[in-house]
N, C-alpha and C positions, 0 to 999 in steps of 0.2 A: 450383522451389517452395521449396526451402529458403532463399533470398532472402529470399522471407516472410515466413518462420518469423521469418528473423534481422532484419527489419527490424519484425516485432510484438512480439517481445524488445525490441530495439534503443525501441521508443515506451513498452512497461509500464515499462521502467527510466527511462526519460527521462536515456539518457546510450546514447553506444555499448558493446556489450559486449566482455570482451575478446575477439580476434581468433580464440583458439582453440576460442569457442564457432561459429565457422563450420564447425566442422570436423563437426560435430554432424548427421544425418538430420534429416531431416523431422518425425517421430515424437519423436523426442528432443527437438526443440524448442518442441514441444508441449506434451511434459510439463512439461519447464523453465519454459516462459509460461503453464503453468496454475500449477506449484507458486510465482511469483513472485507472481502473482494473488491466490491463496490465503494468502500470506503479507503482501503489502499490506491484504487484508480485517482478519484478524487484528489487525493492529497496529491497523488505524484502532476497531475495534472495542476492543480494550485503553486506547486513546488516549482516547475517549471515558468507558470505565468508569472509568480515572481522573481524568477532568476530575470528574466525577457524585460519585467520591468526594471529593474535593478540596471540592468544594461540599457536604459536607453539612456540612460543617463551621462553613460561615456561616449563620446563623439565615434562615429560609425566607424572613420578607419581601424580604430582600437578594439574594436569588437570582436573581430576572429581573433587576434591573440590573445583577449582578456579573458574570452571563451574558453581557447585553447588552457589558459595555465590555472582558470578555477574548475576546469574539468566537467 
């Protein structure tokens, strides 16, 4: 079962981990690919709040286009 753990790690990273997280239970690896989880939410979430501020800075009507073309 730990396999699992190490290859649902192994996809939330989108790289392989190092080798000595194999050495890790079941349980541990759990946590590990919840806290990696939880910390990609985070960022995307930050990632966002500073696009939003970054944008208020251009006058409103320019906003859906400026949106539109940094995507």
């Amino acid at each position: 079962m730990a396999k699992d753990g190490f290859k649902a790690l192994a996809a939330e990273l989108r790289d392989t981990p190092p080798p000595s997280l194999a050495a890790l239970d079941d349980d541990q690896l759990k946590d590990l690919l919840g806290a990696v989880r939880d910390a990609r939410h985070r960022q995307a979430a930050e990632l966002r709040a500073a696009g939003e501020k970054a944008l208020s800075h251009i006058p409103r009507l320019l906003r859906g286009p400026v949106r539109k073309m940094v995507g």
